[in-house]
C-alpha positions as CSV (number, residue, x, y, z in Angstrom):
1,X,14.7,61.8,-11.3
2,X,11.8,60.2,-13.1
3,X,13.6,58.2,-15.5
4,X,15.7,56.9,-12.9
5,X,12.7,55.8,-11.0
6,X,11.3,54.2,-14.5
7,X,14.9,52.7,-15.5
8,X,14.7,50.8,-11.9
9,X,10.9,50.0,-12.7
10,X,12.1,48.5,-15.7
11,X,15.2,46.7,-14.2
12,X,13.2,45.3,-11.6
13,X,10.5,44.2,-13.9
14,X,13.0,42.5,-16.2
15,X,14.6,40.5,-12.9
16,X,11.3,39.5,-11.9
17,X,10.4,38.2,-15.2
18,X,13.8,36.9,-15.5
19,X,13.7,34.9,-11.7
20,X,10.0,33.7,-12.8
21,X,11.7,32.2,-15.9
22,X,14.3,30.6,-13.9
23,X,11.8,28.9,-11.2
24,X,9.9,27.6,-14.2
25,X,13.4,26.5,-15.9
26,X,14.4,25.2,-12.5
27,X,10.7,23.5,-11.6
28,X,10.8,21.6,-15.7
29,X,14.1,20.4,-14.3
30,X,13.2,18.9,-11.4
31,X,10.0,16.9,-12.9
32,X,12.1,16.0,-15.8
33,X,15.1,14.5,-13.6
34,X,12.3,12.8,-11.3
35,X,10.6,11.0,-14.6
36,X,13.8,9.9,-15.1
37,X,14.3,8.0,-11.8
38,X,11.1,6.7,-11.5
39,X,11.7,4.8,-15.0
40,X,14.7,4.0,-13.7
41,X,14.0,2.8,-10.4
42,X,10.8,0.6,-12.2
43,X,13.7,-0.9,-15.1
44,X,15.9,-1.9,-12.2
45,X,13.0,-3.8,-9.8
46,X,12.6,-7.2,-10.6
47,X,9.4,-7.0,-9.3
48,X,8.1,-5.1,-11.9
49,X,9.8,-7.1,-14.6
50,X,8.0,-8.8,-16.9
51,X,8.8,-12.8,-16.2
52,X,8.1,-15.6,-18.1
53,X,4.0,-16.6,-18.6
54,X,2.6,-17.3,-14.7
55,X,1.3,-21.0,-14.7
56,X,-2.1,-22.0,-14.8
57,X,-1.4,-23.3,-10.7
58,X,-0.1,-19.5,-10.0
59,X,-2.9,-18.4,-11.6
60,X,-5.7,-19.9,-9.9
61,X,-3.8,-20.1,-6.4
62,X,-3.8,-16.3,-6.4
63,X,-7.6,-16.2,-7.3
64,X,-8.3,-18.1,-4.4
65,X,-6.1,-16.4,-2.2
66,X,-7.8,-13.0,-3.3
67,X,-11.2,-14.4,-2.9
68,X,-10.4,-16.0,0.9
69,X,-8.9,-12.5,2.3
70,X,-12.3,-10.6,1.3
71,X,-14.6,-13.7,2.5
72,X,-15.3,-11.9,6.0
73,X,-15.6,-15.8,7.7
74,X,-11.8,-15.8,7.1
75,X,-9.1,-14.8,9.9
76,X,-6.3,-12.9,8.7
77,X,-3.1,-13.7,10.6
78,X,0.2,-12.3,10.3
79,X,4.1,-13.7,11.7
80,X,6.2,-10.9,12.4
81,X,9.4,-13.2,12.2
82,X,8.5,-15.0,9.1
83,X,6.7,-12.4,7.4
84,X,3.9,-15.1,6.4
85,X,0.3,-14.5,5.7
86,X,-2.1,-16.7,6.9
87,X,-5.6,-16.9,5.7
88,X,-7.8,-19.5,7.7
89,X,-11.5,-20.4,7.0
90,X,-12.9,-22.8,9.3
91,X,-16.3,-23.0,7.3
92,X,-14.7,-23.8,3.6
93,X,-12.0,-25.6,5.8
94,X,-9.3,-24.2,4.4
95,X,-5.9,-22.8,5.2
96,X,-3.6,-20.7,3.0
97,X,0.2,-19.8,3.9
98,X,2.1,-17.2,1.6
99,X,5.3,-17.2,2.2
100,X,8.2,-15.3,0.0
101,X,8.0,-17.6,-3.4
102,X,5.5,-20.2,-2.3
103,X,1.4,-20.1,-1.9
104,X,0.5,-23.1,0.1
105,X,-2.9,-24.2,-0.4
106,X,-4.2,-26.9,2.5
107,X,-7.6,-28.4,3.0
108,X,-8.7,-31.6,5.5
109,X,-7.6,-33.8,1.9
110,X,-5.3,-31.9,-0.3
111,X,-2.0,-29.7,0.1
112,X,-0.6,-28.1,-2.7
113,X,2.7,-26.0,-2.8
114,X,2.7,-23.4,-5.6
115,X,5.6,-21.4,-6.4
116,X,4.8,-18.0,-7.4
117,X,6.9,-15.2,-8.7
118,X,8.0,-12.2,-7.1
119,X,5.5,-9.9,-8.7
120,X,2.2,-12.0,-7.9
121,X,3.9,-12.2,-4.1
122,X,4.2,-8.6,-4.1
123,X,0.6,-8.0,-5.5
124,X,-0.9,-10.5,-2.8
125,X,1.2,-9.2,-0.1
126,X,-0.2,-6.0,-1.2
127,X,-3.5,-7.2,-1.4
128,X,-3.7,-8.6,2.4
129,X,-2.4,-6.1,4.0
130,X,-5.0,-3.5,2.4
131,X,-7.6,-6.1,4.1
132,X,-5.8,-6.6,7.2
133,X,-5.7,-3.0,7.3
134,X,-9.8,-2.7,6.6
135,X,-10.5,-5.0,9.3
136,X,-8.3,-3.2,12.1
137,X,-9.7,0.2,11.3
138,X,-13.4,-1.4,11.0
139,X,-12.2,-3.2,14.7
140,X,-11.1,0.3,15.8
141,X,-14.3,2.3,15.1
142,X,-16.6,-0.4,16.5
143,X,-14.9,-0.1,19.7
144,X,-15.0,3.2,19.9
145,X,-19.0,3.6,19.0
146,X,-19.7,1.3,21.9
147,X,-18.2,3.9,24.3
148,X,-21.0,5.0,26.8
149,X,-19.3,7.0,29.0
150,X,-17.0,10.2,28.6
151,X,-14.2,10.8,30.9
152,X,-16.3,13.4,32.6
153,X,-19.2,11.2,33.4
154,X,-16.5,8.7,34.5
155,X,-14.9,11.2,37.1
156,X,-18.5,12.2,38.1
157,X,-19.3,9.0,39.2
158,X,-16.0,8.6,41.3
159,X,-17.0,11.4,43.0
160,X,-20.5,10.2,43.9
C-alpha cells in the first residue's frame, strides 16, 4: 500500500513538474510570437518609417508648435469634422492650424504653409492632445474644489 501511495506521489510530482514546464514553454511562446508582431506591426507603419531628412521649415514649424501648446496664454481648439488642431495666441498674435500633412503658421503679416510628414503629424498630434488633455483635467479639478456645498447641506436648506 505504501509504495502505491509513493508511486502516485511520484507520478503526481512528475505531472506537476511536467504542466509547470509546459506553462513556461507555453508563456516563452506567447512573448516570443508577440515580439514578433510588434516588429512587425512597427516595419509595416509608415509612420514609424524612417523618411527622407525633415526640412529646416518642418523643423522649426514643429518647435514652435510645441512651444505655443505649453504657453498657458494659448487656447487649444479642436474640429471634430476636420480633425484640426488649432493653437491661438492673442498676445504673440499668432495662429497655428495642423491639419493631416500641413502646419500652417499665420500672424497679423506672414502665413506660411509647411508640409510635414506623417511621423512629425503624428508626434504633434500626440503632443496636443497630451496638453488638451492637461488642461481639461486641471479645468475639471478646479471646478470641483470650488464646490461649497454637499448634496446634504443642499437638501437641508430645501427643507428650511
Amino acid at each position: 500500500m505504501e509504495k502505491v501511495k509513493s508511486n502516485l506521489l511520484i507520478k503526481m510530482e512528475l505531472t506537476k513538474e511536467f504542466s509547470e514546464g509546459t506553462k513556461r514553454s507555453i508563456h516563452k511562446f506567447k512573448r516570443l510570437s508577440k515580439k514578433i508582431s510588434i516588429k512587425v506591426h512597427r516595419m509595416l507603419d509608415p509612420t514609424d518609417r524612417s523618411e527622407t531628412r525633415s526640412s529646416e521649415a518642418e523643423k522649426d514649424a514643429s518647435v514652435i508648435f510645441r512651444k505655443m501648446i505649453k504657453c498657458q496664454e494659448s487656447e487649444l481648439l479642436m474640429s471634430p469634422i476636420s480633425q484640426k488642431q488649432y493653437v491661438r495666441n492673442d498676445e504673440k498674435r499668432i495662429l497655428l492650424i495642423l491639419d493631416n500633412t500641413e502646419l500652417t503658421v499665420i500672424n497679423h503679416v506672414f502665413s506660411y504653409n509647411i508640409r510635414i510628414s506623417q511621423k512629425t503629424n503624428k508626434s504633434l498630434n500626440e503632443a496636443f492632445n497630451i496638453e488638451l488633455e492637461k488642461r481639461r483635467l486641471e479645468m475639471e479639478v478646479s471646478f470641483k474644489e470650488n464646490v461649497k456645498h454637499s448634496l446634504k447641506t443642499i437638501l437641508v436648506k430645501i427643507d428650511e
